[in-house]
N, C-alpha and C positions, 0 to 999 in steps of 0.2 A: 082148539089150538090150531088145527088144520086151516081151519075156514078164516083164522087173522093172518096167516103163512100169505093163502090165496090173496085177502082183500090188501096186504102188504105189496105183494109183488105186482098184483092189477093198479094199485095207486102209483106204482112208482112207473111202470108201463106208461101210463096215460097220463104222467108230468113230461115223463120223457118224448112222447109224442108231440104233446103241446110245445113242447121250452122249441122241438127241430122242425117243426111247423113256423116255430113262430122266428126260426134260427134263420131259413129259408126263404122267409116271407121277402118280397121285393119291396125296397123304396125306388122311390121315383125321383132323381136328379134333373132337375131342369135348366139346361145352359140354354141363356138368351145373348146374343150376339148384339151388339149394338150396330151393325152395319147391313139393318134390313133382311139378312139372311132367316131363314125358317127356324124356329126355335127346335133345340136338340133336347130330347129327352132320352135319361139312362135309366136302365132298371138292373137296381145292383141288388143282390140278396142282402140280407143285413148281415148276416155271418161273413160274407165276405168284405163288406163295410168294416165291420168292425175289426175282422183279422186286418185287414191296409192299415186301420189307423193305430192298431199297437205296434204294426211291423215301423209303420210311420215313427210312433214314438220311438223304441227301442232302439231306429237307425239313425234318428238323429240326437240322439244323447249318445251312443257308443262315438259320433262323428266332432261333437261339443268336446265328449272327454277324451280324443285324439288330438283337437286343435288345443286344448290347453294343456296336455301332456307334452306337446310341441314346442308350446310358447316355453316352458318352460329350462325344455331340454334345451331350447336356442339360448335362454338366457344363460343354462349351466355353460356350455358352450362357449361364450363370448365369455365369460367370469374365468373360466379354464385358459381361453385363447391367450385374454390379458396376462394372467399368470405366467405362463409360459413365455412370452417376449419378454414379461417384467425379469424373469431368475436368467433367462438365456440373454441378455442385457447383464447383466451384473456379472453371470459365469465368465463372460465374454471379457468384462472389466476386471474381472479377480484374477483372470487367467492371462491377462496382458500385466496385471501389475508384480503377479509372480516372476515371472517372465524378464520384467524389467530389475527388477530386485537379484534375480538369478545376476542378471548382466553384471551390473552395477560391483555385485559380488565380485566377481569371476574377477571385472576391470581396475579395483581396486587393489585382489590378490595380486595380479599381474603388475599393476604400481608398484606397489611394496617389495616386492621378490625381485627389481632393479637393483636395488639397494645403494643408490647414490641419487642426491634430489637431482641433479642436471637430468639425469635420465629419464626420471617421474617426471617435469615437469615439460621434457618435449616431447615425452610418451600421452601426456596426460588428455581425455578426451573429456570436454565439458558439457558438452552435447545432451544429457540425458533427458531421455522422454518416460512419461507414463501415466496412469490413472489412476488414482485411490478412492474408489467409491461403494464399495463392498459396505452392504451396515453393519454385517458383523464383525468388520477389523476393521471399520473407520478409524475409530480410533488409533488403536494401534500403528496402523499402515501411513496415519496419518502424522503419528510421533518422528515414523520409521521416514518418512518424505520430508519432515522439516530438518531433520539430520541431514538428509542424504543433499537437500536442497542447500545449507549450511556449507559441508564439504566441498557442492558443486561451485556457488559463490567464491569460496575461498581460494578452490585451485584456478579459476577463472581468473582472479586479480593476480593471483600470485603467476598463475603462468604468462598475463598481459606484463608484468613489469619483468618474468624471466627474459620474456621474445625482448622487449627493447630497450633492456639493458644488454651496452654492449660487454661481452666476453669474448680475451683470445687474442692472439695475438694477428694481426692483419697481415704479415708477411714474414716469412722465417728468416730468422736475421739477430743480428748484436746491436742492445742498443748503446750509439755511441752517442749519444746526447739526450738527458734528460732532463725533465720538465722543471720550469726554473729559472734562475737566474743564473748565465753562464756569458764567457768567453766569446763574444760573438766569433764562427771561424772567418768570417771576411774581413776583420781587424776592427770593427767599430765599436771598441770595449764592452763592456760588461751591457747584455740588453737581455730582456724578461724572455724566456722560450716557451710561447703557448702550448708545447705538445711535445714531443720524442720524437727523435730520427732513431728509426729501424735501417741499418746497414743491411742491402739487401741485393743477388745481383742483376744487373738492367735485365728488362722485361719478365721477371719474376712475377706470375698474378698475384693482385692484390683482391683482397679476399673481408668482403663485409662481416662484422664484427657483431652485428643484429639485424632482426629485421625490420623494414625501413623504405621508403621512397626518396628518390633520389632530388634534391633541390634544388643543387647546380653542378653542372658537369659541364666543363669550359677551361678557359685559359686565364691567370689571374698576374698580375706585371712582375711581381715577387714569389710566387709560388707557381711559377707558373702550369701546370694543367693540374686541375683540384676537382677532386668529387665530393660531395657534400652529401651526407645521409641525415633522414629525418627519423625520428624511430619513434618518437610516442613518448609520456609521459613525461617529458622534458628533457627527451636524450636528445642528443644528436653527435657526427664522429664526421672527423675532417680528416682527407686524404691527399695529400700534395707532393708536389713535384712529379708527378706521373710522367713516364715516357706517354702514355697514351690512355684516353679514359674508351671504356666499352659498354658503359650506363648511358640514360636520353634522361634529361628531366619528365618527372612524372613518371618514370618507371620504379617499378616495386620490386625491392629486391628480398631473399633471404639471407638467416646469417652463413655465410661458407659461400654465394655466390662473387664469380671473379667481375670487379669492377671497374679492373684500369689492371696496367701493368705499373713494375716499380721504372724511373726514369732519376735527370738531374735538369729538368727543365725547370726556367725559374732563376731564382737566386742559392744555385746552388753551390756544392764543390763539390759532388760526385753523386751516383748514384745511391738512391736511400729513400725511405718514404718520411714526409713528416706525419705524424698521426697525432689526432686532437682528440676530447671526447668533450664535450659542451651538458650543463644542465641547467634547465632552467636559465637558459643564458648567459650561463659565466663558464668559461673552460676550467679545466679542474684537471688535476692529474690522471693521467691515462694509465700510471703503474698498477693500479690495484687490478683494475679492471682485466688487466692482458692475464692474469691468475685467477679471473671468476672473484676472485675477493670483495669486489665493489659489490656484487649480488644482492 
């Protein structure tokens, strides 16, 4: 038993000798330069041969699975980036249409709580802006925008025929002559009166009725100095006998600005304004109108 102990431990001795002899042993590396120069010889032990080419291996796979751990994480990265503009883009859109919805709210409480249409409808702002692009209240947002787009439409026609439909009266005053067939007062019997004389006294402003561009401001042989307003939709409103007109052709006026003073130039017999209101071409009575009524 002793003497296999021995010839055990001497066999493994004398592998072990051999394997670090032979671990030790030198190769011969020969670099030959192509430019004439002396050839290079290296004598590397194999042990350390072989350590280079596993450290070799090991450092270029740990550097293989850094570059596609890389590759990867650029792509998580860019996939992330995307995301991120994509929802910060919509947050951005959902938070403007909130926003705009708030308004809209707010502007239409503040309509209604006037409580009389003349005031909604020169209060009224048509203007709205905003975005509805959210996909999870497209829908919805999108219901909530053709309403609100509907509304917008409507007050925009209705406030376009408010503006230039004339209302009110053009100068404070009695009317002694209405629209009609009457008494002519310069004796020349009974003749058609396109408009109303407003009794009012000299240089009183007279005061446009809607708003309007002016079409002629001048002297006319019968009526003599006349201002003429254009208003849109087929209005328009004649002003005559003025002491004095303070409009230019081509000027724009509002309803309430002073256009002329009251006068009896013309074919008059005293101070007084004649007032017309024309639509579509044919003068038409002015009564309704000086009460809002014609609206």
């Amino acid at each position: 038993m002793a003497e296999n102990t021995r010839f055990s431990k001497s066999a493994i001795i004398k592998k072990t000798r051999e394997f670090l002899k032979k671990a030790f042993s030198s190769v011969t590396i020969m670099v030959i330069p192509h430019d004439h120069v002396r050839t290079l010889n290296l004598k590397i032990p194999v042990a350390f041969l072989a350590g280079t080419i596993f450290l070799a291996c090991v450092g270029g796979g740990y550097l293989l699975n850094m570059a596609v751990t890389g590759i990867w994480y650029r792509a998580q990265h860019r996939e992330m980036a995307g995301k991120v503009k994509y929802y910060s883009e919509q947050f951005y859109q959902w938070s403007s249409t909130v926003q705009t919805l708030k308004s809209v709210g707010n502007d239409f409480q503040r309509l209604l709580s006037m409580g009389s249409k003349e005031k909604v409808l020169e209060a009224a702002d048509t203007d709205f802006t905003g975005t509805l692009e959210l996909p999870d209240l497209i829908n919805e947002l999108q219901k909530t925008k053709l309403g609100m787009e509907e509304i917008q439409n409507y007050l925009r026609k209705t406030q376009d025929v408010f503006k230039a439909t004339p209302r009110g009266f053009p100068v404070p005053g009695k009317i002694t002559s209405p629209y009609g067939h009457r008494h002519d007062p310069l004796g020349e019997g009974i003749r058609f009166h396109s408009g109303m004389d407003i009794s009012s006294a000299s240089g009183t402003p007279i005061l446009a009725t809607a708003d309007g561009i002016v079409s002629h401001s001048g002297w006319t042989t019968n009526s003599g100095q006349v201002v003429v307003l254009e208003h849109g939709l087929g209005f328009s409103t004649v002003y005559a006998h003025n002491q004095k007109n303070s409009v230019k052709v081509g000027q724009t006026v509002k309803r309430g600005d002073v256009i002329g003073y009251v006068g009896s130039t013309g074919r008059s017999t005293g101070p007084h304004l004649h007032y017309e209101v024309w639509k579509d071409g044919k003068h038409i009575n002015p009564k309704p109108y000086l009460s809002g009524e014609g609206i």
